[in-house]
mmCIF file of the N, C-alpha and C atoms, coordinates in Angstrom:
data_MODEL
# 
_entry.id   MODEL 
# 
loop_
_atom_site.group_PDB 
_atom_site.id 
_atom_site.type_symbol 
_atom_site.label_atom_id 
_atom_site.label_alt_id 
_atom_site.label_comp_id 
_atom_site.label_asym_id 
_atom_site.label_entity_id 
_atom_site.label_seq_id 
_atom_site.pdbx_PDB_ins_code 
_atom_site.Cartn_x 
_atom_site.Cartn_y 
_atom_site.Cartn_z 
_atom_site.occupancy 
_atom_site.B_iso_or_equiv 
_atom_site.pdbx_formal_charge 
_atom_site.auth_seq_id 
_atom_site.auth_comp_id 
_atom_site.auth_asym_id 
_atom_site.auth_atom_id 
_atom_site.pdbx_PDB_model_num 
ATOM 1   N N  . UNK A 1 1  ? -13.027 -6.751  -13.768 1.00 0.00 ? 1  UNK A N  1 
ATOM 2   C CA . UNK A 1 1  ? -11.873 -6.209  -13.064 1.00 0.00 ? 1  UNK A CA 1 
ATOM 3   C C  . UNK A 1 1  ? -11.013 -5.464  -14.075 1.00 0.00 ? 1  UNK A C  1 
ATOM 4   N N  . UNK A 1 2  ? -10.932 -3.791  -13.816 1.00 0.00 ? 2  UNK A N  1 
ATOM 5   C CA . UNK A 1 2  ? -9.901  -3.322  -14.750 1.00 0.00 ? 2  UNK A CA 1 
ATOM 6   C C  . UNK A 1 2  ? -8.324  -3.476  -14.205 1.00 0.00 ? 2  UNK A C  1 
ATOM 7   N N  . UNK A 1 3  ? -7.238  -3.450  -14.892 1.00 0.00 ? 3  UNK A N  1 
ATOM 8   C CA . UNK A 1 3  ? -6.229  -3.872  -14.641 1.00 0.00 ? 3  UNK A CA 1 
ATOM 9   C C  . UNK A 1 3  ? -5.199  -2.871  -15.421 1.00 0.00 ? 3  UNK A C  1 
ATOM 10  N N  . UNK A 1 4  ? -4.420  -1.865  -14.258 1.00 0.00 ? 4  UNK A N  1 
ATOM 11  C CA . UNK A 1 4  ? -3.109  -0.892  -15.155 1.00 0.00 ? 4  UNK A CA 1 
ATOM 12  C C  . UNK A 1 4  ? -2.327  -1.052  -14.883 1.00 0.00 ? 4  UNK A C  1 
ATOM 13  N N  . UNK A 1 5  ? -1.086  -0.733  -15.558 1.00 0.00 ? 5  UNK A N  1 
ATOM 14  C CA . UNK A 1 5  ? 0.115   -1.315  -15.077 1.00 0.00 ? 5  UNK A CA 1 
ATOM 15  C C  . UNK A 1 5  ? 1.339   0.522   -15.125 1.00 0.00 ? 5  UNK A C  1 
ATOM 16  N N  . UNK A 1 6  ? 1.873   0.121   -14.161 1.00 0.00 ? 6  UNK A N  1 
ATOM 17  C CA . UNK A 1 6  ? 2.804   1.250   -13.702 1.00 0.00 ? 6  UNK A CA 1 
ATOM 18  C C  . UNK A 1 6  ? 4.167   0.420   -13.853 1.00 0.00 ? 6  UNK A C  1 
ATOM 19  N N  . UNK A 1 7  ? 5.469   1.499   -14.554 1.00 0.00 ? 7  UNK A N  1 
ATOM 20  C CA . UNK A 1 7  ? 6.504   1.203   -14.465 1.00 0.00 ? 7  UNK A CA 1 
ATOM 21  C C  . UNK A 1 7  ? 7.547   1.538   -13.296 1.00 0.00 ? 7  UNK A C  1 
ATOM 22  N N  . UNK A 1 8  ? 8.251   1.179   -12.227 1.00 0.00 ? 8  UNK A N  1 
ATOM 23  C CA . UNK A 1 8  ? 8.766   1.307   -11.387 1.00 0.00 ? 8  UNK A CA 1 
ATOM 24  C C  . UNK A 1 8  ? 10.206  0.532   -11.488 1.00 0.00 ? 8  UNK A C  1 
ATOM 25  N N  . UNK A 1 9  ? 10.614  0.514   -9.712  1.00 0.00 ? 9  UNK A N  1 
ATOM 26  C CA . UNK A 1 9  ? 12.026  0.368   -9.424  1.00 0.00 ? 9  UNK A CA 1 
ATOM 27  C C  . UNK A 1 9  ? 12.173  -0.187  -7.827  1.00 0.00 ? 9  UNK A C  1 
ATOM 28  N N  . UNK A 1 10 ? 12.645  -0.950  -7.431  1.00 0.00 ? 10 UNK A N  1 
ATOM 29  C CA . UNK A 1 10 ? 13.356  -1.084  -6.202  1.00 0.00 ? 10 UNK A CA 1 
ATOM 30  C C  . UNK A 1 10 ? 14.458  -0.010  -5.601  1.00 0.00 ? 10 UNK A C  1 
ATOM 31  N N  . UNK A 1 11 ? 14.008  0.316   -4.500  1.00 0.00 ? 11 UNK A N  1 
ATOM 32  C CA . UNK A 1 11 ? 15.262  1.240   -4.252  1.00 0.00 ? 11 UNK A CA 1 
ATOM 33  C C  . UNK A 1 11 ? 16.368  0.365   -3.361  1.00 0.00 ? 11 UNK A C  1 
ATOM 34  N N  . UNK A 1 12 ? 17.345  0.973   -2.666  1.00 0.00 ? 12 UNK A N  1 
ATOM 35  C CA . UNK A 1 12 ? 18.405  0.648   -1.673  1.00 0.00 ? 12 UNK A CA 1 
ATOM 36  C C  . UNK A 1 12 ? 17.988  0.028   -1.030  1.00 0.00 ? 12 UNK A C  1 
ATOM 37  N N  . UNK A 1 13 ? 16.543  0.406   -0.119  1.00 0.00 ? 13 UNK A N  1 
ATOM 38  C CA . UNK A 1 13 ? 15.956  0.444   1.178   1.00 0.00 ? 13 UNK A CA 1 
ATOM 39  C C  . UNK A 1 13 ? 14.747  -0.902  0.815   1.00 0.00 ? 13 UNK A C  1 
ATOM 40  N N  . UNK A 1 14 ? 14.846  -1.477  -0.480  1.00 0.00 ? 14 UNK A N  1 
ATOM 41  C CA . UNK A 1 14 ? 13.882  -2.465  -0.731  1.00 0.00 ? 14 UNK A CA 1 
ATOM 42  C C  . UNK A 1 14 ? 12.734  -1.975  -0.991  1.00 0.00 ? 14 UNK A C  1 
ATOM 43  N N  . UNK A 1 15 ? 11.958  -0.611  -1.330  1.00 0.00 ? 15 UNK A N  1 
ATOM 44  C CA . UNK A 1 15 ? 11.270  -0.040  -1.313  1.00 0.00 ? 15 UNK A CA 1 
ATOM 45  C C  . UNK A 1 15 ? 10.538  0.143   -2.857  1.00 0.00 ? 15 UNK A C  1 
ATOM 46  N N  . UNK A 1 16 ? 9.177   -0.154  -3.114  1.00 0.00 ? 16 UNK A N  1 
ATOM 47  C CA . UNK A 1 16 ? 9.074   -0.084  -4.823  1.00 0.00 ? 16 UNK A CA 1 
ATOM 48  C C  . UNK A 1 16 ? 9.043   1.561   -4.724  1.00 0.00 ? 16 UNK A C  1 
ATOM 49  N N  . UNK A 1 17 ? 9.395   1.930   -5.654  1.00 0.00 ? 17 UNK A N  1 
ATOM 50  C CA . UNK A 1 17 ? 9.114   3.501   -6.570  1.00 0.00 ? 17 UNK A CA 1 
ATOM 51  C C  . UNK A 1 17 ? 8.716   3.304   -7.604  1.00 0.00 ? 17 UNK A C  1 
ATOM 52  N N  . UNK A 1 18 ? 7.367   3.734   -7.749  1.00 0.00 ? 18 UNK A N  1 
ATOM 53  C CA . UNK A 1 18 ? 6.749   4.137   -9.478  1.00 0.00 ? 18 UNK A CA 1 
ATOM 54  C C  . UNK A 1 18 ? 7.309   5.378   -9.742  1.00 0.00 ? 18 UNK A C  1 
ATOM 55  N N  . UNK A 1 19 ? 7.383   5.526   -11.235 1.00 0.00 ? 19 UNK A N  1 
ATOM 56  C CA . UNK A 1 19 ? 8.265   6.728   -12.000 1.00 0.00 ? 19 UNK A CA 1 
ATOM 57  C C  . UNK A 1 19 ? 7.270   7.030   -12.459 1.00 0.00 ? 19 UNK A C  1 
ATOM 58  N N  . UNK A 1 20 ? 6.009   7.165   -12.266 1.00 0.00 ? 20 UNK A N  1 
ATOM 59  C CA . UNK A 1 20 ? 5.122   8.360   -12.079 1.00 0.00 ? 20 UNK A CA 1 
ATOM 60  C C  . UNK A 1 20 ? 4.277   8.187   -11.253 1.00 0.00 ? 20 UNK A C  1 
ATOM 61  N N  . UNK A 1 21 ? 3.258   9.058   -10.392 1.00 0.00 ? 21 UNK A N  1 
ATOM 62  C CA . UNK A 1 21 ? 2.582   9.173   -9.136  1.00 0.00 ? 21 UNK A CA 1 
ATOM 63  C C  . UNK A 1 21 ? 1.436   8.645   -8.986  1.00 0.00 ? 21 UNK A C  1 
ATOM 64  N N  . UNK A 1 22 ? 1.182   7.689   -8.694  1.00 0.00 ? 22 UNK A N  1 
ATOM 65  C CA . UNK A 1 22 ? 0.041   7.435   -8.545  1.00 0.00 ? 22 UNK A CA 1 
ATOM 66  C C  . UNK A 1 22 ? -1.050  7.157   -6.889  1.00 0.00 ? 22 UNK A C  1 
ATOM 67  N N  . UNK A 1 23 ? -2.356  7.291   -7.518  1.00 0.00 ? 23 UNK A N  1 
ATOM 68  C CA . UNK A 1 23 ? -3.124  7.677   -6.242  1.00 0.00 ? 23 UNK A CA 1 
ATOM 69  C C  . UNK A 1 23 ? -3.861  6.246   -5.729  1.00 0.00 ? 23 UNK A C  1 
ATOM 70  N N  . UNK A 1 24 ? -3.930  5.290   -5.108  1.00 0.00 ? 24 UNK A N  1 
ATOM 71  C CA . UNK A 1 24 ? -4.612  4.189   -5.172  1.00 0.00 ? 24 UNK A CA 1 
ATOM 72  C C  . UNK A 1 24 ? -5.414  4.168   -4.164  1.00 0.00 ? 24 UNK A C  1 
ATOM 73  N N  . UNK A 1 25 ? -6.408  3.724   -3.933  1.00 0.00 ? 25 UNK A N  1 
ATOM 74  C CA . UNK A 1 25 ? -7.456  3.551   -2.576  1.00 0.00 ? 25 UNK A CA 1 
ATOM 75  C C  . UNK A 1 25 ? -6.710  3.039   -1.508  1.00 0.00 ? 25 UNK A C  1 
ATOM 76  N N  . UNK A 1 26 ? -6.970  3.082   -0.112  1.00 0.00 ? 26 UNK A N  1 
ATOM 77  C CA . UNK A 1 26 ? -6.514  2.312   0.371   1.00 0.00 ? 26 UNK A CA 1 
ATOM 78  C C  . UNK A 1 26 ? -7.159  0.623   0.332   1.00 0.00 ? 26 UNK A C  1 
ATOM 79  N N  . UNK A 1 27 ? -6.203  0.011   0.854   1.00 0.00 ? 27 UNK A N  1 
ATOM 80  C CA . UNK A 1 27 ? -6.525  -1.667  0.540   1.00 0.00 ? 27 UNK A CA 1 
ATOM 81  C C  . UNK A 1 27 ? -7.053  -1.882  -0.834  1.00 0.00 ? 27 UNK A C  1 
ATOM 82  N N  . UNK A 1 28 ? -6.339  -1.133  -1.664  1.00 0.00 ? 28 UNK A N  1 
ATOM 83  C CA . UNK A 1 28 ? -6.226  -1.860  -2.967  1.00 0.00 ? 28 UNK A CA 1 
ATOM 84  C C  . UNK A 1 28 ? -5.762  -2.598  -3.113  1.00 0.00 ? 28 UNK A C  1 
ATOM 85  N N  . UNK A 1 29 ? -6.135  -3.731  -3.970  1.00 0.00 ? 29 UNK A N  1 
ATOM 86  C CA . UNK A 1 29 ? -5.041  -5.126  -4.628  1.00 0.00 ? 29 UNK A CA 1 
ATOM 87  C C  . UNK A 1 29 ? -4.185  -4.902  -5.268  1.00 0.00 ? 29 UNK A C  1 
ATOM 88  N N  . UNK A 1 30 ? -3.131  -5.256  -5.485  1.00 0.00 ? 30 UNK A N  1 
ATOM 89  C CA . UNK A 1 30 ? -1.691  -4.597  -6.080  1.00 0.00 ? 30 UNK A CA 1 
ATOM 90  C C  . UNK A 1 30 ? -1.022  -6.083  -6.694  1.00 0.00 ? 30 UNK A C  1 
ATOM 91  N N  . UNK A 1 31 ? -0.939  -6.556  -7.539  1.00 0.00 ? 31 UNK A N  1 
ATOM 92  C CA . UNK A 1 31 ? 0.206   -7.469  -7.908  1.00 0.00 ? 31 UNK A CA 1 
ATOM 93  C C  . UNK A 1 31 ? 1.588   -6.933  -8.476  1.00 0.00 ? 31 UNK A C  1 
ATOM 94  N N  . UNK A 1 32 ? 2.320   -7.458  -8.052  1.00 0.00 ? 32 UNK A N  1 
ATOM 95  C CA . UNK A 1 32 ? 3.567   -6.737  -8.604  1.00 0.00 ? 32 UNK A CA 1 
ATOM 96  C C  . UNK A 1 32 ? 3.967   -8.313  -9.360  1.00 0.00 ? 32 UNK A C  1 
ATOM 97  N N  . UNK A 1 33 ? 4.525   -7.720  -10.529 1.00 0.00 ? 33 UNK A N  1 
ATOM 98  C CA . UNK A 1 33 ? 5.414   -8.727  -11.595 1.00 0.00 ? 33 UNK A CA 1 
ATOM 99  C C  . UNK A 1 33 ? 6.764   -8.184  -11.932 1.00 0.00 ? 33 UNK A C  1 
ATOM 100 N N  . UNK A 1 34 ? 7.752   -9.188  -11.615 1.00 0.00 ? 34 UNK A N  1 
ATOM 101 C CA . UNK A 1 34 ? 9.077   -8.851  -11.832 1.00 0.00 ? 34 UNK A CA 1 
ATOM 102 C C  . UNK A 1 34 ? 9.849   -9.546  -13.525 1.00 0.00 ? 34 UNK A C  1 
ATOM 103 N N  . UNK A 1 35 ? 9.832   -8.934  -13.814 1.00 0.00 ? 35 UNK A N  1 
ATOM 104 C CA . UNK A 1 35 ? 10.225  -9.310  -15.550 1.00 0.00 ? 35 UNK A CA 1 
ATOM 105 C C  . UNK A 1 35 ? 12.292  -9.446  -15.143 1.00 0.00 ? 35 UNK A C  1 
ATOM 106 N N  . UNK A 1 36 ? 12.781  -10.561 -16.018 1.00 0.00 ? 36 UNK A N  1 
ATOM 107 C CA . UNK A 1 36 ? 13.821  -10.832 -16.072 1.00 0.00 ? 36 UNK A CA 1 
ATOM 108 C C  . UNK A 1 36 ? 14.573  -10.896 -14.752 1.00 0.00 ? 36 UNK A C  1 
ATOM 109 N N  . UNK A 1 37 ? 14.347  -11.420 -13.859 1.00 0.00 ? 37 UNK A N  1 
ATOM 110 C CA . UNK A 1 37 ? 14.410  -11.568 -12.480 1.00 0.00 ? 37 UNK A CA 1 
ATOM 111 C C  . UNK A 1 37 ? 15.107  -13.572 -12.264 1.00 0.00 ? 37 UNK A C  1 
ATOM 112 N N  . UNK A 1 38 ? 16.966  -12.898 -11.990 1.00 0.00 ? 38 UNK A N  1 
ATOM 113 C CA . UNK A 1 38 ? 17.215  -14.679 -11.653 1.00 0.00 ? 38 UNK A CA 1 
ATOM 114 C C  . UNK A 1 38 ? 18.085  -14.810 -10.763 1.00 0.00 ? 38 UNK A C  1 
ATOM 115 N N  . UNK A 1 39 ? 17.636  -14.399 -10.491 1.00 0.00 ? 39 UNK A N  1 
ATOM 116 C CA . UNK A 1 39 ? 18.129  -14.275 -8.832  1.00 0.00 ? 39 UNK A CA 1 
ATOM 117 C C  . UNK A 1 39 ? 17.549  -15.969 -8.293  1.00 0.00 ? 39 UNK A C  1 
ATOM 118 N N  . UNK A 1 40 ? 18.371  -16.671 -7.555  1.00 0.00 ? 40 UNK A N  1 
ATOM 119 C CA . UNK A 1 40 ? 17.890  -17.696 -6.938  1.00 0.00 ? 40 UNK A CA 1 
ATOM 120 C C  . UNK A 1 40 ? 17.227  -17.285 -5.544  1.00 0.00 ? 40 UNK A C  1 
ATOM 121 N N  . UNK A 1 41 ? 16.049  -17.344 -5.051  1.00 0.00 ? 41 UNK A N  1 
ATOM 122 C CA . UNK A 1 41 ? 15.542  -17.044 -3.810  1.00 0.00 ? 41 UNK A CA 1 
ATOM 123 C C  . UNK A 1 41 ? 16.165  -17.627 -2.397  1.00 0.00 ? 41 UNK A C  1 
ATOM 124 N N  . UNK A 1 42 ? 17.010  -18.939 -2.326  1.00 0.00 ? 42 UNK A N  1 
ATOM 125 C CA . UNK A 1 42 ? 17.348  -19.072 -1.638  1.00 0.00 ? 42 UNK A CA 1 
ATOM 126 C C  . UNK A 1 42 ? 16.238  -19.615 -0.082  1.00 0.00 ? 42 UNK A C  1 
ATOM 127 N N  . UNK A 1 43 ? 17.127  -20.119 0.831   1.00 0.00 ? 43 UNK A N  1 
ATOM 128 C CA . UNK A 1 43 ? 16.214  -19.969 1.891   1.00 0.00 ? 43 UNK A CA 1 
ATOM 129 C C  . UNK A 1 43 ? 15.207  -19.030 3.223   1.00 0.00 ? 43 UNK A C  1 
ATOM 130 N N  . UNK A 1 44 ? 15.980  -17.599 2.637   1.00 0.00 ? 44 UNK A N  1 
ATOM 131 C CA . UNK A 1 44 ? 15.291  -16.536 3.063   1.00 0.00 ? 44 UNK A CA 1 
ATOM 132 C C  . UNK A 1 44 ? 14.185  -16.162 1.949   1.00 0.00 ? 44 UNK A C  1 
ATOM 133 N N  . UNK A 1 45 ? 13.434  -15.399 2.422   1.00 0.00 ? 45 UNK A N  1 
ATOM 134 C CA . UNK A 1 45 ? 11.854  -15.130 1.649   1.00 0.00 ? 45 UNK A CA 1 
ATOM 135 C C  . UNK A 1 45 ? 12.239  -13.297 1.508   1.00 0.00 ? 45 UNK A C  1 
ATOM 136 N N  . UNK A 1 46 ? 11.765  -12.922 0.488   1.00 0.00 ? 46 UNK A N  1 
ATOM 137 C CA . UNK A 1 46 ? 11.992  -11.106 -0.145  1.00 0.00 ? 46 UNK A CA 1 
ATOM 138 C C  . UNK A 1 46 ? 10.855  -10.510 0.967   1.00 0.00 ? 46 UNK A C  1 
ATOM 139 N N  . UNK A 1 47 ? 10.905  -9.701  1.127   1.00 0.00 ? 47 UNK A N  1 
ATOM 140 C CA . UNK A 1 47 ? 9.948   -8.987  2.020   1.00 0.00 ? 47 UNK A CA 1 
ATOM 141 C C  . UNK A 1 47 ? 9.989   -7.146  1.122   1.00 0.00 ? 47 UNK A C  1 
ATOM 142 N N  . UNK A 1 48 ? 8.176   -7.124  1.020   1.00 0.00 ? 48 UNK A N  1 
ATOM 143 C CA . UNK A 1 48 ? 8.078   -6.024  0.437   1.00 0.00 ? 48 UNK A CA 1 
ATOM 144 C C  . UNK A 1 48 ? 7.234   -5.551  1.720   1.00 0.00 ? 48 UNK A C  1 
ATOM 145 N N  . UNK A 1 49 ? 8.091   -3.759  2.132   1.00 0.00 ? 49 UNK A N  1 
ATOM 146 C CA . UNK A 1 49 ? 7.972   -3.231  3.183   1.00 0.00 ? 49 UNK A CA 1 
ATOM 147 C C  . UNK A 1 49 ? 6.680   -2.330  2.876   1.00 0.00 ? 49 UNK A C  1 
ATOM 148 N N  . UNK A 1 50 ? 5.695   -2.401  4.097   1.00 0.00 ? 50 UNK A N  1 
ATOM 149 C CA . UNK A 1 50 ? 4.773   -1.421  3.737   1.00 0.00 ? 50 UNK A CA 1 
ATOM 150 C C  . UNK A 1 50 ? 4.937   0.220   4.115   1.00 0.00 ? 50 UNK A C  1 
ATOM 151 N N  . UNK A 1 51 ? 4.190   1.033   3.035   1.00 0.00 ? 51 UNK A N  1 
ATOM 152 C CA . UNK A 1 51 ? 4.829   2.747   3.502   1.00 0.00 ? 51 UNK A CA 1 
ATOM 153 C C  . UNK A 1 51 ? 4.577   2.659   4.912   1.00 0.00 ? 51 UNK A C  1 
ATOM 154 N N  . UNK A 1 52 ? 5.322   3.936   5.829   1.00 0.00 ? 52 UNK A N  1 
ATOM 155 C CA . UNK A 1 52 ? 5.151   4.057   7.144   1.00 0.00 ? 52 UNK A CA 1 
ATOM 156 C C  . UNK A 1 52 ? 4.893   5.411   6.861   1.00 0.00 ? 52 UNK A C  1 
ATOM 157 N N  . UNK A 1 53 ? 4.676   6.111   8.178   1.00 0.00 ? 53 UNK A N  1 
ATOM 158 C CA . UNK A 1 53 ? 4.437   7.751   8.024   1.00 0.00 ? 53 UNK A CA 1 
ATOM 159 C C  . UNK A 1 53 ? 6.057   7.847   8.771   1.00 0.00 ? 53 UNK A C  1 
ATOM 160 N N  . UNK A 1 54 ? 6.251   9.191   8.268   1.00 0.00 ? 54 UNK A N  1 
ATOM 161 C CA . UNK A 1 54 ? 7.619   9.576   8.585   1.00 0.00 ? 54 UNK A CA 1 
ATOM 162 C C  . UNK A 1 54 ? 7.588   9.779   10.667  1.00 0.00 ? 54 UNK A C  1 
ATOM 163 N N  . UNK A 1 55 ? 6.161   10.951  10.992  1.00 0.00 ? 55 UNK A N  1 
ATOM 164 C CA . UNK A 1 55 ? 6.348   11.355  12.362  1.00 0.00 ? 55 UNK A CA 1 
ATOM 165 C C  . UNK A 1 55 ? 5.056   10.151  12.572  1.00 0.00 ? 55 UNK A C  1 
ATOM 166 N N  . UNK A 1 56 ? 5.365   10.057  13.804  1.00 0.00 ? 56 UNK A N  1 
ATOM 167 C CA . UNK A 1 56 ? 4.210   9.018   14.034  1.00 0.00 ? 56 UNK A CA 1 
ATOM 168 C C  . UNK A 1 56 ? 3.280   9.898   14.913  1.00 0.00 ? 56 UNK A C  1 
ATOM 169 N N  . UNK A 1 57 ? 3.554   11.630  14.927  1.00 0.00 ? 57 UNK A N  1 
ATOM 170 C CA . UNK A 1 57 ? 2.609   12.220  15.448  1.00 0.00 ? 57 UNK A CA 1 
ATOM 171 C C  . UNK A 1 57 ? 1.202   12.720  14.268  1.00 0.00 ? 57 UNK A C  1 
ATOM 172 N N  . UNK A 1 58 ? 1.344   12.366  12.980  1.00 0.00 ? 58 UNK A N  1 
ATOM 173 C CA . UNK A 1 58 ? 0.835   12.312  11.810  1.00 0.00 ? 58 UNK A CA 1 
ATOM 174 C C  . UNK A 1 58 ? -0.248  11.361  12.261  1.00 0.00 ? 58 UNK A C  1 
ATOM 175 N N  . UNK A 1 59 ? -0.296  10.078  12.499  1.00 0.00 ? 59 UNK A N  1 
ATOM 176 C CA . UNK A 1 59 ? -1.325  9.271   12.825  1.00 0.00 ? 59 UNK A CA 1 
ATOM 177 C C  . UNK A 1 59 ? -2.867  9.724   13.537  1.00 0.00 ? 59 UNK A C  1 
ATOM 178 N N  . UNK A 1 60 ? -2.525  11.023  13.927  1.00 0.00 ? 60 UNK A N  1 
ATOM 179 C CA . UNK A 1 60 ? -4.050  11.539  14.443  1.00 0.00 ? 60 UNK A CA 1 
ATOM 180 C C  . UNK A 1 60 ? -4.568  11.839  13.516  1.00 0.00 ? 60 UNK A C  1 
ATOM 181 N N  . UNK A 1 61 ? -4.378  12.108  12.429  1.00 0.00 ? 61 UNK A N  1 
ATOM 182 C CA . UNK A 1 61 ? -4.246  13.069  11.238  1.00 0.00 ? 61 UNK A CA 1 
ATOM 183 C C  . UNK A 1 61 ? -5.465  12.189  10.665  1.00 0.00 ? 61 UNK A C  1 
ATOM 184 N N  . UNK A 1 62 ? -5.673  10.212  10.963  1.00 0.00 ? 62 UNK A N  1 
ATOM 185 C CA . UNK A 1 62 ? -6.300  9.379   10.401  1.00 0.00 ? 62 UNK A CA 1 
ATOM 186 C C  . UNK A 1 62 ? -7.024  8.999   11.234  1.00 0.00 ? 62 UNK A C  1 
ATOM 187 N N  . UNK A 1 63 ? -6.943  9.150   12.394  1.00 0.00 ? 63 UNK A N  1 
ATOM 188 C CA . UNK A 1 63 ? -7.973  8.631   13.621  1.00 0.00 ? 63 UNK A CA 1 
ATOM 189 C C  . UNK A 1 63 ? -9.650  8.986   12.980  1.00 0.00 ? 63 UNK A C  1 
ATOM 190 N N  . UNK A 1 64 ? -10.079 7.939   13.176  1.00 0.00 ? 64 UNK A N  1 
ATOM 191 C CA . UNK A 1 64 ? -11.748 7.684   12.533  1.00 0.00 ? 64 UNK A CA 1 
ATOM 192 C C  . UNK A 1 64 ? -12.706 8.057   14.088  1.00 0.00 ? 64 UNK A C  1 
ATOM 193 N N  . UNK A 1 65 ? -14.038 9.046   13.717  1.00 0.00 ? 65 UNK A N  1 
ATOM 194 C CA . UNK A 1 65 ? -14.643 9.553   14.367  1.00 0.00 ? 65 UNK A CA 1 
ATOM 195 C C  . UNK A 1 65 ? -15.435 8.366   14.707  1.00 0.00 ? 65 UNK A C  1 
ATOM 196 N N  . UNK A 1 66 ? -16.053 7.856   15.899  1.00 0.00 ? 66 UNK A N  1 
ATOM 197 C CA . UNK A 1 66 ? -17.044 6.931   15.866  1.00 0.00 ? 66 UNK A CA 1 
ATOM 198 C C  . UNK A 1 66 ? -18.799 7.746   15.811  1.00 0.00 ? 66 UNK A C  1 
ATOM 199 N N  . UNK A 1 67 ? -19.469 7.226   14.889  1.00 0.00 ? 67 UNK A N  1 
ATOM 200 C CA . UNK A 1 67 ? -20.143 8.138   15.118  1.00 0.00 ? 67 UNK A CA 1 
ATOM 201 C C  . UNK A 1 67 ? -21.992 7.275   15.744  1.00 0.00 ? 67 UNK A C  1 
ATOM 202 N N  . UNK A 1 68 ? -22.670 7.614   16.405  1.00 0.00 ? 68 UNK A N  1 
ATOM 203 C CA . UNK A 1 68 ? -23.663 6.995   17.582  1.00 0.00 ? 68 UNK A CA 1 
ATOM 204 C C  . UNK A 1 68 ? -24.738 6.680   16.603  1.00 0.00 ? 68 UNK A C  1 
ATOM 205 N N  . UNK A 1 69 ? -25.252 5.074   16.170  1.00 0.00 ? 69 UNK A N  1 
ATOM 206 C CA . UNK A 1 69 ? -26.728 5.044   15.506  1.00 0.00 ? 69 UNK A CA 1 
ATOM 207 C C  . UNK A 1 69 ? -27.737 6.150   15.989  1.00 0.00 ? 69 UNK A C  1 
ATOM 208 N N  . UNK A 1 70 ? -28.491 5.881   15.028  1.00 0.00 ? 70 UNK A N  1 
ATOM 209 C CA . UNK A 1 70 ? -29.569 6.212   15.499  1.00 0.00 ? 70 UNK A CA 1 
ATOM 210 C C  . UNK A 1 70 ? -31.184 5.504   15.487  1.00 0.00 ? 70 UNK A C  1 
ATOM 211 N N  . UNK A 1 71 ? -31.991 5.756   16.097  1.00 0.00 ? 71 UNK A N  1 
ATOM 212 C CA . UNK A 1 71 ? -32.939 4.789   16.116  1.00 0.00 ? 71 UNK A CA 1 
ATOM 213 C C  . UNK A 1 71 ? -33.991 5.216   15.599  1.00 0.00 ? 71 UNK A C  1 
ATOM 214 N N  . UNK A 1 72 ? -33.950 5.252   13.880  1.00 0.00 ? 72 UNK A N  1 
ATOM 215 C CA . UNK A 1 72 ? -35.222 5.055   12.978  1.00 0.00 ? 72 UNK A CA 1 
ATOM 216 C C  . UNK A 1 72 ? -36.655 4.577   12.857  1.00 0.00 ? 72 UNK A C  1 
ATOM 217 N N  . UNK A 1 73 ? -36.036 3.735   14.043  1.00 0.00 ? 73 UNK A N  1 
ATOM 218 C CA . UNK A 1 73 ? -37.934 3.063   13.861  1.00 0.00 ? 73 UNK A CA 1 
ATOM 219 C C  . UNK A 1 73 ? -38.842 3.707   15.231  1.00 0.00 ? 73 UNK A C  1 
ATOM 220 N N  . UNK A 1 74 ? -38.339 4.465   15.501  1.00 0.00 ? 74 UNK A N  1 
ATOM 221 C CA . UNK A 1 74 ? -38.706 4.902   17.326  1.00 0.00 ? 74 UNK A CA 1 
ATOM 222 C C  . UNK A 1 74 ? -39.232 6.214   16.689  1.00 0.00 ? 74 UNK A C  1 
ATOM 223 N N  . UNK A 1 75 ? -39.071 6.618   15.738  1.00 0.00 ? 75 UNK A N  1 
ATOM 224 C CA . UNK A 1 75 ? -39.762 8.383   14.932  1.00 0.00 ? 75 UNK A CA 1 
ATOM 225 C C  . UNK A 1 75 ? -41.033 7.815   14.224  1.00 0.00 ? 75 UNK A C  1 
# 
């Protein structure tokens, strides 16, 4: 397993920002580590928000073709 590490930020909106761009697969594994962090958690739990698309008319944009087997052993 290779392993890189990106420097980032929390924004306003609870949102991470890396301070430079990066491209990741989708359903990549991601650990995030918070260095110097003392904050007491309390009885509510942090919630890290996943990206959304801005128009939700964008979503066709990903719609997956189904596409029909075929039957190999019948040739």
């Amino acid at each position: 397993m290779s392993v890189a590490t990106y420097e980032g930020f929390v924004d306003e909106s609870g949102q991470v920002r890396l301070l430079e761009p990066v491209v990741l697969p989708i359903r990549a594994r991601v650990f995030i580590v918070v260095p110097e962090f003392d904050e007491k958690l309390g009885k509510q739990p942090r919630h890290i928000y996943s990206p959304r698309l801005v128009n939700a008319k964008d979503a066709a944009d990903f719609q997956l073709n189904e596409v029909t087997s075929t039957d190999y052993a019948a040739l």
